[in-house]
Each structure stands twice: as structure tokens, then as C-alpha cells.
N, CA and C atoms as an extended XYZ file, in Angstrom:
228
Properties=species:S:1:pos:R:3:atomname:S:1:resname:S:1:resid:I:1 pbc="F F F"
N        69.623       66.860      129.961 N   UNK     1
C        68.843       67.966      129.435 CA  UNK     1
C        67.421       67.502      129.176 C   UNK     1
N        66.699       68.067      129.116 N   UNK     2
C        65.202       68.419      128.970 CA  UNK     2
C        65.057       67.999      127.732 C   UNK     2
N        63.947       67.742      127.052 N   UNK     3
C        63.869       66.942      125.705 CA  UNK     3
C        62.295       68.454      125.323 C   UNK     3
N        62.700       68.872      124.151 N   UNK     4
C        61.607       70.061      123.676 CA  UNK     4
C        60.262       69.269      123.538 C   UNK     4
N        59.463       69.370      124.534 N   UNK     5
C        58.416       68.178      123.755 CA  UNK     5
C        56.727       69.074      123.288 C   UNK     5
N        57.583       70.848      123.410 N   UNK     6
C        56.156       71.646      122.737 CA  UNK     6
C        56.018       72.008      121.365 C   UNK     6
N        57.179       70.910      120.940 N   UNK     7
C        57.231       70.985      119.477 CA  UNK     7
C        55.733       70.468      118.348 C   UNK     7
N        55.257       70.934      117.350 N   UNK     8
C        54.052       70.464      117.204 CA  UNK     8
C        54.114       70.763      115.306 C   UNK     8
N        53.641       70.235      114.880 N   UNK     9
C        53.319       70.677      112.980 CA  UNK     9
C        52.859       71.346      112.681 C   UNK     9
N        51.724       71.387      112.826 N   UNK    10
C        51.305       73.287      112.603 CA  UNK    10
C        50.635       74.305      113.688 C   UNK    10
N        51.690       74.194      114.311 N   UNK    11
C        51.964       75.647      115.283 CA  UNK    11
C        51.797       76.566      114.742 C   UNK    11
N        51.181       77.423      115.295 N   UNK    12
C        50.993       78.828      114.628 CA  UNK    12
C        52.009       80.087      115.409 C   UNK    12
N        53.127       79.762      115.915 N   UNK    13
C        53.902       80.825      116.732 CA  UNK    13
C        54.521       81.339      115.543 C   UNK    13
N        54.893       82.346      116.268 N   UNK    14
C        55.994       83.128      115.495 CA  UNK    14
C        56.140       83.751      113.935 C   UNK    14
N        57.166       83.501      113.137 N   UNK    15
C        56.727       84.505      111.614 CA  UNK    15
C        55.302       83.837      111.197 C   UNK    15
N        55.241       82.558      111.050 N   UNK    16
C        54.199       81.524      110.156 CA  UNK    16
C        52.705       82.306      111.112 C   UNK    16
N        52.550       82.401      112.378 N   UNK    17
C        51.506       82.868      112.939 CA  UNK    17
C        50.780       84.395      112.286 C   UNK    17
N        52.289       85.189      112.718 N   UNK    18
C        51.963       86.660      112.323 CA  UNK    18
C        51.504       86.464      111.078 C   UNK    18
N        52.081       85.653      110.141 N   UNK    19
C        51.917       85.994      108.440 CA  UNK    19
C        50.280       85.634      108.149 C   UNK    19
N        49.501       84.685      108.559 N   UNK    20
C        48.437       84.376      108.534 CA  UNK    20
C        47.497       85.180      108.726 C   UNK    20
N        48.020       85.360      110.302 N   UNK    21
C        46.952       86.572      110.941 CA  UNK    21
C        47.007       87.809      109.781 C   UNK    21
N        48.182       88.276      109.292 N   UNK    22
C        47.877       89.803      108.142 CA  UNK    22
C        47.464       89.489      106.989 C   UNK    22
N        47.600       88.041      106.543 N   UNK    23
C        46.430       87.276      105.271 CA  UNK    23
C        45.129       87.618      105.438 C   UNK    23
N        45.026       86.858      106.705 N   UNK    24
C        43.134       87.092      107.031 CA  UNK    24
C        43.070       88.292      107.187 C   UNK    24
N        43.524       89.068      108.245 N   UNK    25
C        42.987       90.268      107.732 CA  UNK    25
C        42.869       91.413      106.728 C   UNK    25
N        43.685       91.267      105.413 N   UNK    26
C        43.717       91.569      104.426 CA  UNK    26
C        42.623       90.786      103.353 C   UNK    26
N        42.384       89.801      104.042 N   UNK    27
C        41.279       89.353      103.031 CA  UNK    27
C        39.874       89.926      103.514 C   UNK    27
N        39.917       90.129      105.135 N   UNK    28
C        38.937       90.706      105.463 CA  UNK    28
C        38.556       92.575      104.860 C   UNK    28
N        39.759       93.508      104.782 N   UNK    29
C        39.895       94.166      104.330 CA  UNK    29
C        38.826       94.584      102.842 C   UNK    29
N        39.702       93.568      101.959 N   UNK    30
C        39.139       93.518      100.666 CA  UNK    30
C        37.691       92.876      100.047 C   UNK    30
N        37.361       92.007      101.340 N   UNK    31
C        36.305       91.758      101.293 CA  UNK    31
C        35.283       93.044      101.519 C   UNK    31
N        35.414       93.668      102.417 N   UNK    32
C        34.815       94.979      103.181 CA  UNK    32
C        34.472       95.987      101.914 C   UNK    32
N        35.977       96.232      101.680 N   UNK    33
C        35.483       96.802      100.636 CA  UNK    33
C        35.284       96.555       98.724 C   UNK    33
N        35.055       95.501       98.811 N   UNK    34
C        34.186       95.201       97.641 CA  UNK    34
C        33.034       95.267       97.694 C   UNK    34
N        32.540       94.986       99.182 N   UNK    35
C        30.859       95.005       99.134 CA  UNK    35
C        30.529       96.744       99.344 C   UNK    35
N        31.510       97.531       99.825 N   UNK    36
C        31.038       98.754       99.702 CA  UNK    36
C        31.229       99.296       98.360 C   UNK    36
N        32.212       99.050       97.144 N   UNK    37
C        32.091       99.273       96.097 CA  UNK    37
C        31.008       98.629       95.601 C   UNK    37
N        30.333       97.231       95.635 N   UNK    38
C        28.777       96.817       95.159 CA  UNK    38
C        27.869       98.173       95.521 C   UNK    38
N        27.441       98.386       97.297 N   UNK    39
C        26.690       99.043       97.511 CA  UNK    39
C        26.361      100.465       96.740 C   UNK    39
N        27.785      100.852       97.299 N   UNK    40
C        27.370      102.519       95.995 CA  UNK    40
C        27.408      102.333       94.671 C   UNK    40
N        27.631      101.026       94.075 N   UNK    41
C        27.206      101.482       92.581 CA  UNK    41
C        25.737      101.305       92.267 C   UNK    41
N        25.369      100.187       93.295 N   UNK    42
C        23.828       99.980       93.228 CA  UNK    42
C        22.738      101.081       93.489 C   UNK    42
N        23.339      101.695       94.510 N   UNK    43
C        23.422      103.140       95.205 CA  UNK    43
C        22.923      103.943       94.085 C   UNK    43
N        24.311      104.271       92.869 N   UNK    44
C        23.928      105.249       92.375 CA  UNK    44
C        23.438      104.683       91.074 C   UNK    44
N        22.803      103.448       90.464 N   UNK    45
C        22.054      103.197       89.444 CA  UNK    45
C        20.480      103.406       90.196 C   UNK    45
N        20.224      103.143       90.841 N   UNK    46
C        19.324      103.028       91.870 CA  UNK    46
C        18.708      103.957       92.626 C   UNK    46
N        18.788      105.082       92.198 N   UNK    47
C        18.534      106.255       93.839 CA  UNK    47
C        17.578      106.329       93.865 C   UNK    47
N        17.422      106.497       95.270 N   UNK    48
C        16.096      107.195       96.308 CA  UNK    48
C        14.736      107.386       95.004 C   UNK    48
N        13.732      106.961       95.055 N   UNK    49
C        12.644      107.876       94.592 CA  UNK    49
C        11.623      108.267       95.479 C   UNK    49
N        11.502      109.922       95.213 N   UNK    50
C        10.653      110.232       96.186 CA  UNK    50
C         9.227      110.378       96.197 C   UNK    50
N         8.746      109.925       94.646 N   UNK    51
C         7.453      109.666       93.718 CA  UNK    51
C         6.634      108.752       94.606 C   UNK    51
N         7.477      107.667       95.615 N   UNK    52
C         6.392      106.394       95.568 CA  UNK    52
C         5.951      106.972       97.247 C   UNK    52
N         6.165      108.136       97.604 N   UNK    53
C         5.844      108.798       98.934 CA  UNK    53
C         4.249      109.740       98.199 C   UNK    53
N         3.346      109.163       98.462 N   UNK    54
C         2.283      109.560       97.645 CA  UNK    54
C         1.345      111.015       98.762 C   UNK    54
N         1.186      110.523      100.095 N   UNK    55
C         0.521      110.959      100.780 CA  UNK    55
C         1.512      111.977      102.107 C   UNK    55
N         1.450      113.237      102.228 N   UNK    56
C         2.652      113.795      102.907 CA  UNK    56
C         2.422      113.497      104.320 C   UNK    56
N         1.127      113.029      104.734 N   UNK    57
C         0.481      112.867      106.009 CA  UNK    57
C         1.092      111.162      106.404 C   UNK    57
N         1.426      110.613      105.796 N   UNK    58
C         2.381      109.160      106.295 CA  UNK    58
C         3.670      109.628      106.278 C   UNK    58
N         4.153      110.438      106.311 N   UNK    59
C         5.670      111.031      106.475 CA  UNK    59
C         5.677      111.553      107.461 C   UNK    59
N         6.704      110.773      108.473 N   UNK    60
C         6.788      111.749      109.919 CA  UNK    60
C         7.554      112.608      109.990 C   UNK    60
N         7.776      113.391      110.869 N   UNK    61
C         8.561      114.157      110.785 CA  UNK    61
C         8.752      115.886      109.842 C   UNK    61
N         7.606      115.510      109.215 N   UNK    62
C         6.899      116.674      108.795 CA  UNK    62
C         5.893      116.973      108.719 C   UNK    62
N         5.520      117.952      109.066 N   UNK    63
C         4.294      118.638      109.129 CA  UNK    63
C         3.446      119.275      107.934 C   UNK    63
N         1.996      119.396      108.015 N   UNK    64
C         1.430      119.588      107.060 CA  UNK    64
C         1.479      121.161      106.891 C   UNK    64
N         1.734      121.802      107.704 N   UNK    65
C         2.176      123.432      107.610 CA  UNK    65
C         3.092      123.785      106.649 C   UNK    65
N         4.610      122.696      106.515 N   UNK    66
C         5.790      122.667      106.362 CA  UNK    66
C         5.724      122.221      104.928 C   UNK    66
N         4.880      121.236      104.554 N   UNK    67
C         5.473      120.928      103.257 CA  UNK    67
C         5.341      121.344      101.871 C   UNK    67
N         5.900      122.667      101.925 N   UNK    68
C         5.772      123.174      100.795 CA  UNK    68
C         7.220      123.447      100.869 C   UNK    68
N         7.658      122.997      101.970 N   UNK    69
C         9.659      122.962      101.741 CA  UNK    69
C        10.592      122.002      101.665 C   UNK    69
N         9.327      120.100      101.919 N   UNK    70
C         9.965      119.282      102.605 CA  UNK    70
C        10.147      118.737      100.782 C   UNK    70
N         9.207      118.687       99.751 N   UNK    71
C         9.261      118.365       98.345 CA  UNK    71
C         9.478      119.806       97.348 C   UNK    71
N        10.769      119.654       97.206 N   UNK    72
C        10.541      120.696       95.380 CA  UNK    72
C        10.946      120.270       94.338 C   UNK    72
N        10.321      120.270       93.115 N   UNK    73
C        10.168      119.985       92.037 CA  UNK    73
C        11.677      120.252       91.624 C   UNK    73
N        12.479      119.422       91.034 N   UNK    74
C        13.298      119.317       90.247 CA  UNK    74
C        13.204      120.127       88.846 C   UNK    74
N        14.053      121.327       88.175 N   UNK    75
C        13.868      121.684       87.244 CA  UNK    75
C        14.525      120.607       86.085 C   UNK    75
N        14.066      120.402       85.193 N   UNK    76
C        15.096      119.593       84.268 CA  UNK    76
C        14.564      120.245       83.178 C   UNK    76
């Protein structure tokens, strides 16, 4: 008989392979989304200001005809 000689120590076949591979990607997972839980909280301590847009003529995409629709005053 044949002598097994593709025997090796840390082989990655079979259960021990699969189990790794769904580690990493579960760590990849949770990694993913922790940084999207960072982002939107930063997100929403943080929002947009539209104050430091001083001049409407460096804003593309709108026109100087138009902007009396592109900014409205927030009531508070």
C-alpha cells in the first residue's frame, strides 16, 4: 500500500478550514460595521453646515436665477 504522505500540521482542509474562513469573515463583518456605526454617529454630532458656503456663485450646479430655492432659512 501507498504510504499517505499529504499529511501536513496545519492544513487547512476540511471542518478546521471552513471554520476559519467563517471567523475571518465574521470578523470582517463586524469590523464593517463598527466603522459604519463610528461614521453616522459622527455624522449626526457633526452635520453638514451650510453657513460656511458664503458666495452662491462658487456653487455649481446652481444658478443665480434659482437661488432663492437652492437656501431656505430654517424656522426655529
Amino acid at each position: 500500500m501507498a504510504e499517505n504522505t499529504k499529511r501536513s500540521l496545519f492544513g487547512l482542509n476540511g471542518i478546521a478550514g471552513i471554520l476559519i474562513s467563517i471567523v475571518g469573515l465574521l470578523v470582517i463583518l463586524v469590523t464593517l460595521m463598527l466603522l459604519v456605526i463610528v461614521t453616522q454617529r459622527h455624522g449626526a454630532v457633526n452635520p453638514y453646515d451650510p453657513s460656511v458656503i458664503r458666495d452662491i456663485n462658487n456653487v455649481k450646479m446652481i444658478s443665480v436665477e434659482n437661488k432663492q430655492f437652492a437656501f431656505q432659512k430654517k424656522d426655529k
